[in-house]
C-alpha positions, 0 to 999 in steps of 0.5 A, spaced: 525 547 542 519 544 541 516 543 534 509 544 532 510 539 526 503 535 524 507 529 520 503 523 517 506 518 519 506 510 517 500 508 521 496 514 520 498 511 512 495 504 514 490 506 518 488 510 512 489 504 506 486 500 511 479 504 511 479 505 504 479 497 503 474 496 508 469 501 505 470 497 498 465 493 496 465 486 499 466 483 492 473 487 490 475 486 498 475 478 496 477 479 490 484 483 492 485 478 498 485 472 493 490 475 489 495 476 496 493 470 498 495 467 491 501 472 490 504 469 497 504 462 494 507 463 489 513 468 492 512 467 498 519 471 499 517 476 496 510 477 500 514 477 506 516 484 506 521 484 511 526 479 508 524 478 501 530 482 496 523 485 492 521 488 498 523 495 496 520 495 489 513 492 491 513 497 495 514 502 491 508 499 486 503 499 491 504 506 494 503 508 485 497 504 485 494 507 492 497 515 488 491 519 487 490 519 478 491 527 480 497 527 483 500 522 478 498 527 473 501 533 476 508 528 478 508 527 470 507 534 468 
């Protein structure tokens, strides 16, 4: 049985956001990379993901903050 599944799966999401960075304004895109850069001086545990405790939560965040305002307000409602 074979299943005819169209899945998005997590590097179609990457290659997605990634895209949505790269066609920001060059300003915004510095802009962000300084405050990661800054986020990882300052919890450096928690910037890498894979062994930081806050992994999960930051995660979380990000994904709400990427969310489409539309589809917020459907979850909300």
């Amino acid at each position: 049985m074979t299943c005819e599944c169209n899945h998005t799966g997590m590097y179609e999401l990457l290659e997605a956001i990634e895209a949505a960075i790269g066609s920001a304004e060059p300003a915004k895109r510095e802009a962000l990379a300084k405050t990661i850069n800054a986020y990882m001086n300052d919890f450096p545990e928690d910037y890498f993901w894979a062994v930081g405790p806050q992994a999960p939560t930051l995660l979380h965040h990000i994904m709400h903050a990427i969310e489409p305002p539309s589809k917020r307000a459907a979850l909300a409602a």
